[in-house]
PDB file of N, CA, C and O in Angstrom:
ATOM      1  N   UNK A   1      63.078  87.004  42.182  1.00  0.00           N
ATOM      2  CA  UNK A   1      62.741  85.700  42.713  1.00  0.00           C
ATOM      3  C   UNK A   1      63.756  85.356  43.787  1.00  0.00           C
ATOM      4  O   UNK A   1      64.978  85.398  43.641  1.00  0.00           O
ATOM      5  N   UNK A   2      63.003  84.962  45.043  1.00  0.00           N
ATOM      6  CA  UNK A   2      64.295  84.563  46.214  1.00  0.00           C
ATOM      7  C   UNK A   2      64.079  83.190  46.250  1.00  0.00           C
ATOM      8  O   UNK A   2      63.082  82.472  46.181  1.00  0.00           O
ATOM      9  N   UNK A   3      65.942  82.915  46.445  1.00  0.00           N
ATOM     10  CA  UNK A   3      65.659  81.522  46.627  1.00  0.00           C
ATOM     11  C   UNK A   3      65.994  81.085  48.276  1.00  0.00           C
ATOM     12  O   UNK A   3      66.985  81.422  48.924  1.00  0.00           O
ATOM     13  N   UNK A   4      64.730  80.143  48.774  1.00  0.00           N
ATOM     14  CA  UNK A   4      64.949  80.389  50.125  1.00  0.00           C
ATOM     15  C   UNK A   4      64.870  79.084  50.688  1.00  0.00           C
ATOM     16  O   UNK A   4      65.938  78.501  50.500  1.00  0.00           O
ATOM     17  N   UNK A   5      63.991  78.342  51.340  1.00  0.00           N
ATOM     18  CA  UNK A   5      63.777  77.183  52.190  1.00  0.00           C
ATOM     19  C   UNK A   5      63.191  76.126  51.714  1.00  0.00           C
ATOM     20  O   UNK A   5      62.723  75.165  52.325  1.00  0.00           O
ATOM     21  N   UNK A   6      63.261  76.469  49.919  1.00  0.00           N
ATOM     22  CA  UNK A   6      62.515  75.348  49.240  1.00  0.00           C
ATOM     23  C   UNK A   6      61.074  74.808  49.677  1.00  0.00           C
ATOM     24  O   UNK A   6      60.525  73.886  49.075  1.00  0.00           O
ATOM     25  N   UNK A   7      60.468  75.506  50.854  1.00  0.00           N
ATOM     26  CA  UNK A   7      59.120  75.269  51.313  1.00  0.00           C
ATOM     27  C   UNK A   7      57.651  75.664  50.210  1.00  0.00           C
ATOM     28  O   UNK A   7      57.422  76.869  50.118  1.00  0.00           O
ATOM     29  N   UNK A   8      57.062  75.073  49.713  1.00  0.00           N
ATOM     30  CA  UNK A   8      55.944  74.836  48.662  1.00  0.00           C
ATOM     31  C   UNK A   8      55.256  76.479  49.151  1.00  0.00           C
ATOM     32  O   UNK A   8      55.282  76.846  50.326  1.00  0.00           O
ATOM     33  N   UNK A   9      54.795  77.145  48.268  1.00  0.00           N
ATOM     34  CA  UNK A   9      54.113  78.248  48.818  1.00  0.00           C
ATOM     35  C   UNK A   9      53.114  78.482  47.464  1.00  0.00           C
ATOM     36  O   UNK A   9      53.695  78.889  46.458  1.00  0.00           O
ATOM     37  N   UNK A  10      52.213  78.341  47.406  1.00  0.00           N
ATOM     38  CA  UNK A  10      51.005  78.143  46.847  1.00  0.00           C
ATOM     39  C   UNK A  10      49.524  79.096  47.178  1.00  0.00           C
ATOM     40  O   UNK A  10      48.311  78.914  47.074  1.00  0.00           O
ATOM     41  N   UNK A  11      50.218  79.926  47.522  1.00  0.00           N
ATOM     42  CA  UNK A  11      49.229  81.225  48.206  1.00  0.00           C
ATOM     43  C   UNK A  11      48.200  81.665  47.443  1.00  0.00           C
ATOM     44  O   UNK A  11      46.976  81.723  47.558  1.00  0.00           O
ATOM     45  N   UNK A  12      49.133  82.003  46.514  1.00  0.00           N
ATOM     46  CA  UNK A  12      48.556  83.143  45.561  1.00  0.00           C
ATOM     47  C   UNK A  12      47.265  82.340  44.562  1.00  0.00           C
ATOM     48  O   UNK A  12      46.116  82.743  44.382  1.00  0.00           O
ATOM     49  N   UNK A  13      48.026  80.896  43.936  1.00  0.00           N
ATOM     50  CA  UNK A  13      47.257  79.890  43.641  1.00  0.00           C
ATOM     51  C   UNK A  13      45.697  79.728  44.324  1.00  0.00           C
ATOM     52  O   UNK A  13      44.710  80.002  43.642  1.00  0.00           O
ATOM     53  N   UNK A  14      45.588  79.323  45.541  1.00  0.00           N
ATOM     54  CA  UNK A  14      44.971  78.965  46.366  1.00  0.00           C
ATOM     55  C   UNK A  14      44.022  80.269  46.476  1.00  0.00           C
ATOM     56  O   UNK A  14      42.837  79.936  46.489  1.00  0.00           O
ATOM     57  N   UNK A  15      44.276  82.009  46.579  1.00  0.00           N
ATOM     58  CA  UNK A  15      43.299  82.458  46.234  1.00  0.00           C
ATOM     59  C   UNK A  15      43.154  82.815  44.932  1.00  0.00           C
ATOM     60  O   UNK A  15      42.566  83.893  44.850  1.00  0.00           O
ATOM     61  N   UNK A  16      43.345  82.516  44.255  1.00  0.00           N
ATOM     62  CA  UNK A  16      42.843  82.497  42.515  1.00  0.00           C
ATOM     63  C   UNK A  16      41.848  81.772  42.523  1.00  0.00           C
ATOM     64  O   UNK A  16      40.730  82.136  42.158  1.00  0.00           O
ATOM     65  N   UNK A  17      42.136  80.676  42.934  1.00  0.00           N
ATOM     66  CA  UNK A  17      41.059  79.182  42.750  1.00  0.00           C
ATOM     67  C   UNK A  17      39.865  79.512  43.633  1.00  0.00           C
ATOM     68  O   UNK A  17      38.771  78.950  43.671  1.00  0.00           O
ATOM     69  N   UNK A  18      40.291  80.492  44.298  1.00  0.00           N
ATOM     70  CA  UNK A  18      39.072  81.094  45.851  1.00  0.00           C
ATOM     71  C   UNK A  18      38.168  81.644  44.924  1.00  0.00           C
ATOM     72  O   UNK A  18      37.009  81.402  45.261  1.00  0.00           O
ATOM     73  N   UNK A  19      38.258  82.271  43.917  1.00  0.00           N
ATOM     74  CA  UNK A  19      37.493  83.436  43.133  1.00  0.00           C
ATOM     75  C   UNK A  19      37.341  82.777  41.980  1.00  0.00           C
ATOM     76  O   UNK A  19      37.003  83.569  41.100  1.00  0.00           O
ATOM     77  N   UNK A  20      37.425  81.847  41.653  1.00  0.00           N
ATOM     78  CA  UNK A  20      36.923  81.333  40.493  1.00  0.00           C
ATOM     79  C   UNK A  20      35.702  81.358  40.010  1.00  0.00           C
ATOM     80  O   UNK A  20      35.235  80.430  39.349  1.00  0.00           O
ATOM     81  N   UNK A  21      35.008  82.538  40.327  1.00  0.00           N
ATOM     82  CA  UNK A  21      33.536  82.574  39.760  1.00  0.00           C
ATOM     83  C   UNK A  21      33.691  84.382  39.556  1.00  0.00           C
ATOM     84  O   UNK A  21      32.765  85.179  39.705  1.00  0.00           O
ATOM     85  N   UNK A  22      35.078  84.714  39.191  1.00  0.00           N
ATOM     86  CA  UNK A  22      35.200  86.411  38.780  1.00  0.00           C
ATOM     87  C   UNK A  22      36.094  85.483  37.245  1.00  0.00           C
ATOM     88  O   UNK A  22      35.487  85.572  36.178  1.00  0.00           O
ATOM     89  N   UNK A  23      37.174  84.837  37.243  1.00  0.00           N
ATOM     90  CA  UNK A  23      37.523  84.215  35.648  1.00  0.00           C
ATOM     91  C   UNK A  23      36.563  84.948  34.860  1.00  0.00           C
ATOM     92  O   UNK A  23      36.810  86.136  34.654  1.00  0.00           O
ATOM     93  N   UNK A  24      35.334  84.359  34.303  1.00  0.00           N
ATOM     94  CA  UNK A  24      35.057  84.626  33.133  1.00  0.00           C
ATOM     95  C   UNK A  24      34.546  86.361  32.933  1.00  0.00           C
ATOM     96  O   UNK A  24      34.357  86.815  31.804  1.00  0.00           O
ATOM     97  N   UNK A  25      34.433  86.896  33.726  1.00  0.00           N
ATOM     98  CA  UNK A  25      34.388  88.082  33.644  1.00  0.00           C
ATOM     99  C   UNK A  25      35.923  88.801  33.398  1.00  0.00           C
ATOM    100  O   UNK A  25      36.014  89.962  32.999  1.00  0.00           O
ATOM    101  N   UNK A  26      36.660  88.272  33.579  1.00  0.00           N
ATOM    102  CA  UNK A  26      37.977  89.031  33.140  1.00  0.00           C
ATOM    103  C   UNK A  26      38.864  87.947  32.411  1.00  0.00           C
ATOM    104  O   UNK A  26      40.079  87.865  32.232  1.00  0.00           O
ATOM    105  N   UNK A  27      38.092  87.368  32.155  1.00  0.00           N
ATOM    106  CA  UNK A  27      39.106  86.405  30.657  1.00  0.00           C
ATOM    107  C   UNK A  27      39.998  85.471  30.810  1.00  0.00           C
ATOM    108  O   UNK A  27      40.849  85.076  30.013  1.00  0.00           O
ATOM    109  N   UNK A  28      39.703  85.051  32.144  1.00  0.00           N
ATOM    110  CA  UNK A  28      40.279  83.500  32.529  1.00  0.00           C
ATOM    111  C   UNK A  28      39.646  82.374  32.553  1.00  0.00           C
ATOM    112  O   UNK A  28      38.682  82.050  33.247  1.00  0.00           O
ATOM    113  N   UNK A  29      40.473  81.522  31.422  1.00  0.00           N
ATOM    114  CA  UNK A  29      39.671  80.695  31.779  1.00  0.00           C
ATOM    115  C   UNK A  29      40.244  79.403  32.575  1.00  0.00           C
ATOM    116  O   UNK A  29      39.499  78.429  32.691  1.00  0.00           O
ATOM    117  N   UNK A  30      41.654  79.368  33.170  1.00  0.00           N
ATOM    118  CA  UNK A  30      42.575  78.663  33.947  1.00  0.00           C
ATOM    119  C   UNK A  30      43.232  79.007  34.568  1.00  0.00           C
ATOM    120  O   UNK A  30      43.676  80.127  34.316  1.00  0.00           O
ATOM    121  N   UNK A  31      43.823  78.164  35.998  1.00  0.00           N
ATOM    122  CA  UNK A  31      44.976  78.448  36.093  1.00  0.00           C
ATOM    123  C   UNK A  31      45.584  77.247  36.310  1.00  0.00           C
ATOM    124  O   UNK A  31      44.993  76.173  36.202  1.00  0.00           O
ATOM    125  N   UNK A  32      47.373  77.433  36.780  1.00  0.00           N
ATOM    126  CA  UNK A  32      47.810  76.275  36.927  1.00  0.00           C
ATOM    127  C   UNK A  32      48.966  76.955  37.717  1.00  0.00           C
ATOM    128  O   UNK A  32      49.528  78.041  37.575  1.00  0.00           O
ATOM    129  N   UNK A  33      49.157  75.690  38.807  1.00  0.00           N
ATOM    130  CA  UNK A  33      50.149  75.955  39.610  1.00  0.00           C
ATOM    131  C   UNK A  33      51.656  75.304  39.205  1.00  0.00           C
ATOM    132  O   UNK A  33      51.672  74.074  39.167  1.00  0.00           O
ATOM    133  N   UNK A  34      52.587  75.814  38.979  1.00  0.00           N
ATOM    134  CA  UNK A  34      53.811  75.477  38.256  1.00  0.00           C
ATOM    135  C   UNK A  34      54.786  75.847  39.193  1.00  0.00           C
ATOM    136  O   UNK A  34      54.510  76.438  40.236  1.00  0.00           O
ATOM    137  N   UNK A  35      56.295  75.409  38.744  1.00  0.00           N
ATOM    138  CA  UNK A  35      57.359  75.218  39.687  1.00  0.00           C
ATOM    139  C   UNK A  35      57.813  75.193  41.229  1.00  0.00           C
ATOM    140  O   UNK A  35      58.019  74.052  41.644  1.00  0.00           O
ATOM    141  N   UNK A  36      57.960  75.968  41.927  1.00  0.00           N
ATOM    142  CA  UNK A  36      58.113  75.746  43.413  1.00  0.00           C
ATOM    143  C   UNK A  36      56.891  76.083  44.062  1.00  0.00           C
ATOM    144  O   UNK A  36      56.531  75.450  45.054  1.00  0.00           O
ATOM    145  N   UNK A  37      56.216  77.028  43.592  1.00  0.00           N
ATOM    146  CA  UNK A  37      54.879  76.439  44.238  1.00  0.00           C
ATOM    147  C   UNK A  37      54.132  75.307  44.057  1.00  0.00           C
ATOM    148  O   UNK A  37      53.143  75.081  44.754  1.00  0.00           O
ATOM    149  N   UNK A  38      54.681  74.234  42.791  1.00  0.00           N
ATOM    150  CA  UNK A  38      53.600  73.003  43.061  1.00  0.00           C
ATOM    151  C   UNK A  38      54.473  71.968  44.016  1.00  0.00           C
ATOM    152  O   UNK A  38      54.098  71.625  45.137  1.00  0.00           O
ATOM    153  N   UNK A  39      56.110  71.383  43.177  1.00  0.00           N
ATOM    154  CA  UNK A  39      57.026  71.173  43.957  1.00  0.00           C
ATOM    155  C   UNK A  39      58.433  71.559  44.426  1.00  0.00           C
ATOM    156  O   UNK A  39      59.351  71.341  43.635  1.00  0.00           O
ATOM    157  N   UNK A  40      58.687  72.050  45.497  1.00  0.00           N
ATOM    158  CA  UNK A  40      60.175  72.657  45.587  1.00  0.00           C
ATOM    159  C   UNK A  40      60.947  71.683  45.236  1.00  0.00           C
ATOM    160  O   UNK A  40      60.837  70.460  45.329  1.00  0.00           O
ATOM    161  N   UNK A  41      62.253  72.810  44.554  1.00  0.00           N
ATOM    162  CA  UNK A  41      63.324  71.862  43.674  1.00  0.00           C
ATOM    163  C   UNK A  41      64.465  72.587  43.461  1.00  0.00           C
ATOM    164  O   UNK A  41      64.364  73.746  43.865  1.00  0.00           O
ATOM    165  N   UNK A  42      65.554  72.293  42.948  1.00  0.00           N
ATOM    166  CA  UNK A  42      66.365  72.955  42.701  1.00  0.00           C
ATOM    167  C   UNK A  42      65.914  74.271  42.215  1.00  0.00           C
ATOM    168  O   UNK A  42      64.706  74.369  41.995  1.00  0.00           O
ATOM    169  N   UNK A  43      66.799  75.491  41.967  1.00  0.00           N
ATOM    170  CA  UNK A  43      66.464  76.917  40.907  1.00  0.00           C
ATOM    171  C   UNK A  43      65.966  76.162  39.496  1.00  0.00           C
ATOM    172  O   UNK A  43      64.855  76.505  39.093  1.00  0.00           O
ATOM    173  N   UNK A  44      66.781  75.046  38.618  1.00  0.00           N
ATOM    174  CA  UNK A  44      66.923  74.365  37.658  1.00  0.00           C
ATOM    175  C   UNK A  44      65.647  73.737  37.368  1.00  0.00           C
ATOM    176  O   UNK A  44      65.178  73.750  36.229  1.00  0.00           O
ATOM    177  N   UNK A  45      65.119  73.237  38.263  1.00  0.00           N
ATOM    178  CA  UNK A  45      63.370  72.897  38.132  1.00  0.00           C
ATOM    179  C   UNK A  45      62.404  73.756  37.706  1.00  0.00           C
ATOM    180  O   UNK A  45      61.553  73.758  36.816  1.00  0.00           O
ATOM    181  N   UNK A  46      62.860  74.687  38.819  1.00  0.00           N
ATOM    182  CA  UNK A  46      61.260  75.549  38.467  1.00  0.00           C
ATOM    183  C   UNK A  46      61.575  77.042  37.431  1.00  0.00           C
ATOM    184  O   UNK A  46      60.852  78.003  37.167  1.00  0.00           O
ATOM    185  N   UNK A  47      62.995  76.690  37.026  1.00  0.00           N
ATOM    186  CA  UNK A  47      63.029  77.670  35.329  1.00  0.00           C
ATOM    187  C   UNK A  47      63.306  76.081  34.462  1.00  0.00           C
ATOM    188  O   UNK A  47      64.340  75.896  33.820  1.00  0.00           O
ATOM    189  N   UNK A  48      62.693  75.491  34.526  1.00  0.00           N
ATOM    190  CA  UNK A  48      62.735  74.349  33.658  1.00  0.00           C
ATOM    191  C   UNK A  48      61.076  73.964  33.491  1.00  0.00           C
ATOM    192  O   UNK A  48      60.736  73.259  32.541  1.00  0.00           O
ATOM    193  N   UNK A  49      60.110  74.445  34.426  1.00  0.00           N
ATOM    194  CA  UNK A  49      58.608  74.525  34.532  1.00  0.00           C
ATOM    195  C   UNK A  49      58.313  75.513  34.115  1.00  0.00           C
ATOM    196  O   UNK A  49      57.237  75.471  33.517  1.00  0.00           O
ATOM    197  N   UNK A  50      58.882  76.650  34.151  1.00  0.00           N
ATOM    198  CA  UNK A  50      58.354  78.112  33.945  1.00  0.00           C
ATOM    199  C   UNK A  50      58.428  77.854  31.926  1.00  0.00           C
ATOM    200  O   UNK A  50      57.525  77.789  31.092  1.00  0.00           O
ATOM    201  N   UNK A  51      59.746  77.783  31.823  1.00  0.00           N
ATOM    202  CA  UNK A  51      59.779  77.109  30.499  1.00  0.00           C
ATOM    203  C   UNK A  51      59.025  76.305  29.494  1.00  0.00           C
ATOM    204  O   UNK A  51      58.863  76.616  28.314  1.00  0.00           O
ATOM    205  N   UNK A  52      58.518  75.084  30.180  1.00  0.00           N
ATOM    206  CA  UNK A  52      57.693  74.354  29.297  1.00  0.00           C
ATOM    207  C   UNK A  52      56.297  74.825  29.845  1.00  0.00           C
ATOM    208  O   UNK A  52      55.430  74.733  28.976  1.00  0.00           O
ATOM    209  N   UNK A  53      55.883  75.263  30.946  1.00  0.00           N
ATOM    210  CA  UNK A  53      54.551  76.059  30.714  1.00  0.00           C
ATOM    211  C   UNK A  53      54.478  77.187  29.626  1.00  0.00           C
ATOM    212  O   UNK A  53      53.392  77.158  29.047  1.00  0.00           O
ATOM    213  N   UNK A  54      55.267  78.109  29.210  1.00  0.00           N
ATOM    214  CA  UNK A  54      55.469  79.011  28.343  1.00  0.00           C
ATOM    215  C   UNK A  54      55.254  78.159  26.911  1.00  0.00           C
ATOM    216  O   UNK A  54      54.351  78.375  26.103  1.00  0.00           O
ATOM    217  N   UNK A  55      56.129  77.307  26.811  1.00  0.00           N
ATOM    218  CA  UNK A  55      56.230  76.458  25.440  1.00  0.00           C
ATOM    219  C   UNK A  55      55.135  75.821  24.918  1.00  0.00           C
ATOM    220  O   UNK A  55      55.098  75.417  23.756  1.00  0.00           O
ATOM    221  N   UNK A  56      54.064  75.685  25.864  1.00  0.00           N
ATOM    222  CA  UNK A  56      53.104  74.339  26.144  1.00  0.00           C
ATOM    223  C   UNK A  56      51.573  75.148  26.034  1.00  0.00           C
ATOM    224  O   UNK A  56      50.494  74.630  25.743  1.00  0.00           O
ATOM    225  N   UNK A  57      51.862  76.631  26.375  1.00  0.00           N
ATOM    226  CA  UNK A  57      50.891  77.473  26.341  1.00  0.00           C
ATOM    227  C   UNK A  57      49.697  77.420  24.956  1.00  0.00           C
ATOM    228  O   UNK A  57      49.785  77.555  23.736  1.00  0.00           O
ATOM    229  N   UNK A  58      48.979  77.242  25.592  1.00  0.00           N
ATOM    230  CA  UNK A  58      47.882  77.816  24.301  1.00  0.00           C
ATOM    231  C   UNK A  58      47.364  76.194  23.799  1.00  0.00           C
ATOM    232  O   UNK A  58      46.343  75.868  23.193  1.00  0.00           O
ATOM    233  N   UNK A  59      48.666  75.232  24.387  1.00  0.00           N
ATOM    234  CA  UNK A  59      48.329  73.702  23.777  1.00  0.00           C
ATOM    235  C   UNK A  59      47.673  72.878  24.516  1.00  0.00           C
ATOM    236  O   UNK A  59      47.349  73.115  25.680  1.00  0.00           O
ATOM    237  N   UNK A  60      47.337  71.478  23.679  1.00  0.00           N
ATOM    238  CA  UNK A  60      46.057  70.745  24.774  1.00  0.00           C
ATOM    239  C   UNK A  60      47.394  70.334  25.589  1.00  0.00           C
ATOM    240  O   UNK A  60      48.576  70.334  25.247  1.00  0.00           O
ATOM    241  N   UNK A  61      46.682  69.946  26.930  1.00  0.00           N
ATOM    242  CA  UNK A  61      47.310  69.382  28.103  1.00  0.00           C
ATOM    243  C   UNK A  61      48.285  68.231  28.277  1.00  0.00           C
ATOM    244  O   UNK A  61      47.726  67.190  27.932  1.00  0.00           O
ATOM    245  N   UNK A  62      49.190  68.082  28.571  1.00  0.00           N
ATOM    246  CA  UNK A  62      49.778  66.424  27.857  1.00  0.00           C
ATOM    247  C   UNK A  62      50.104  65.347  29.143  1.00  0.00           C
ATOM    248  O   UNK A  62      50.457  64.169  29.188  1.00  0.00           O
ATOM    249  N   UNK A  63      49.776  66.457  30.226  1.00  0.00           N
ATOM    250  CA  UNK A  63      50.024  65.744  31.869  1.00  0.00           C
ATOM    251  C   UNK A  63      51.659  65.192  31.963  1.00  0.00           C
ATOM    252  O   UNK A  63      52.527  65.968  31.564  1.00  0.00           O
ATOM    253  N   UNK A  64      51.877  64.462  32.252  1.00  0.00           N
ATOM    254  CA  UNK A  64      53.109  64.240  32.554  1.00  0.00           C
ATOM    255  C   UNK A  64      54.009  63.423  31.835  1.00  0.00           C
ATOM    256  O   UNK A  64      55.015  62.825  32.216  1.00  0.00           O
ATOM    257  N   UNK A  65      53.268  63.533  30.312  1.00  0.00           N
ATOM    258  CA  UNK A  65      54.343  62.970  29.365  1.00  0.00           C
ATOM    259  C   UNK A  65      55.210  64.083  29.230  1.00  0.00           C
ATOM    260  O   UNK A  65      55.280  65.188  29.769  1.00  0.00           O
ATOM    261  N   UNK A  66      56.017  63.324  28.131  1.00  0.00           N
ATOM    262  CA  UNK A  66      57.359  63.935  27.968  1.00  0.00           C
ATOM    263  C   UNK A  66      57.396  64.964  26.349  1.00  0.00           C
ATOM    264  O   UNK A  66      57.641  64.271  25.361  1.00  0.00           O
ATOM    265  N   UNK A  67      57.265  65.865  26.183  1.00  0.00           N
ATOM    266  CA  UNK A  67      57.403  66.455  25.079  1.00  0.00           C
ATOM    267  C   UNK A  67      58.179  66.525  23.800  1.00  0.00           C
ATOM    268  O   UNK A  67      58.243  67.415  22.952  1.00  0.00           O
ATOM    269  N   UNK A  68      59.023  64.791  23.924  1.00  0.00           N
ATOM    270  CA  UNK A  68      59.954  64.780  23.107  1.00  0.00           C
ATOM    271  C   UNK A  68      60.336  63.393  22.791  1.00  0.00           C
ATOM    272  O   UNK A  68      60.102  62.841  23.866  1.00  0.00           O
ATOM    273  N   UNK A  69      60.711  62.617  22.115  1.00  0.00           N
ATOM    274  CA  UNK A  69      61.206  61.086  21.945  1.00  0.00           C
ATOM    275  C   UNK A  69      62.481  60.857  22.044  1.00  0.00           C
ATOM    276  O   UNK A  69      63.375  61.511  21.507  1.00  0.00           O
ATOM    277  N   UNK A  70      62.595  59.920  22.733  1.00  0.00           N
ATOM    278  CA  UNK A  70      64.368  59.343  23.739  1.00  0.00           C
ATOM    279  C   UNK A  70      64.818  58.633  22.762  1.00  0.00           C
ATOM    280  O   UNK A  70      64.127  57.619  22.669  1.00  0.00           O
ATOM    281  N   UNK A  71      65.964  58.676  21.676  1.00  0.00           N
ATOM    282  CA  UNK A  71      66.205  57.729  21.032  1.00  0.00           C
ATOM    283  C   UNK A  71      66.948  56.555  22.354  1.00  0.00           C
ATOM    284  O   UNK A  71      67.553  56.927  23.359  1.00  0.00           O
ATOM    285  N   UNK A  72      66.769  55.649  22.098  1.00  0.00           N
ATOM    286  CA  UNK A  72      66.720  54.329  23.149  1.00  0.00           C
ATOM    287  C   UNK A  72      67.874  53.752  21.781  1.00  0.00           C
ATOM    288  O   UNK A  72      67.644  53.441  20.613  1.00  0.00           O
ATOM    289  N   UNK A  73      69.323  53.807  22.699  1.00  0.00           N
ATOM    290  CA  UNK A  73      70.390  52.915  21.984  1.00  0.00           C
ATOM    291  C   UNK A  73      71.013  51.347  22.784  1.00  0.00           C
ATOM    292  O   UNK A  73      71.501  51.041  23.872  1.00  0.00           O
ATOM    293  N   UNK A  74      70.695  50.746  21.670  1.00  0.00           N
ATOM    294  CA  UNK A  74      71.683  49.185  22.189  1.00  0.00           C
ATOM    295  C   UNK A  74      72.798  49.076  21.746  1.00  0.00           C
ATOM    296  O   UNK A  74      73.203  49.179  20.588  1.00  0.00           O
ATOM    297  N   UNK A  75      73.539  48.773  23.077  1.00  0.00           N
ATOM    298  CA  UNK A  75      75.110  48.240  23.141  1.00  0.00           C
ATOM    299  C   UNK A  75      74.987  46.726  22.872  1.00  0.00           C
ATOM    300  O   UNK A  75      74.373  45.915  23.565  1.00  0.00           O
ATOM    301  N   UNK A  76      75.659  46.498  21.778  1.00  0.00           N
ATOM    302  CA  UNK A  76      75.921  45.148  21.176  1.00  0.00           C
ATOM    303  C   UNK A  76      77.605  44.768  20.979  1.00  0.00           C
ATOM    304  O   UNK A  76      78.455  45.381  20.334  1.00  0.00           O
ATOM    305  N   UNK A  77      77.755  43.241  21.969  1.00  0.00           N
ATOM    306  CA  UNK A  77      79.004  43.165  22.110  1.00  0.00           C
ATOM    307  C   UNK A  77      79.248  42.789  20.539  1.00  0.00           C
ATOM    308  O   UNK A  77      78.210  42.403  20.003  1.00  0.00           O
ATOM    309  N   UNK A  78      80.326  42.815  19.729  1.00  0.00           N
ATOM    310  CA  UNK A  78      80.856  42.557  18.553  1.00  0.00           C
ATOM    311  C   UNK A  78      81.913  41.196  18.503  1.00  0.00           C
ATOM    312  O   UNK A  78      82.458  40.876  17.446  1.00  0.00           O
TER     313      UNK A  78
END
């Protein structure tokens, strides 16, 4: 993987989605465009996408929630 000009490159995506009428003949039934090809970002982003696409695999879709609960703490003066 090179890391280069942070410029979006979505190629490969773009012809996948071209042929989307060969999928079900070879056992696709999605795709999805993930880390610097959807948005450039740090290295830290898009192995932080590669990640929870892996994790997330096989599961229903959750869009852009968060996969986890924030405990939310209050500072109380004493």
């Amino acid at each position: 993987v090179l890391v280069t000009s942070r410029d979006q490159d979505d190629a490969v995506w773009r012809e996948l989605k071209a042929r989307e009428n060969e999928w079900a003949g070879n056992g696709i039934r999605s795709i999805k465009v993930i880390g610097d090809a959807e948005a450039p970002g740090p290295i830290a982003w898009a192995t932080y996408a590669g990640h929870r696409f892996a994790r997330e695999l096989d599961e229903p879709d959750i869009g852009d929630a968060l996969p986890f609960r924030r405990e939310v703490t209050a500072l109380a003066a004493e």
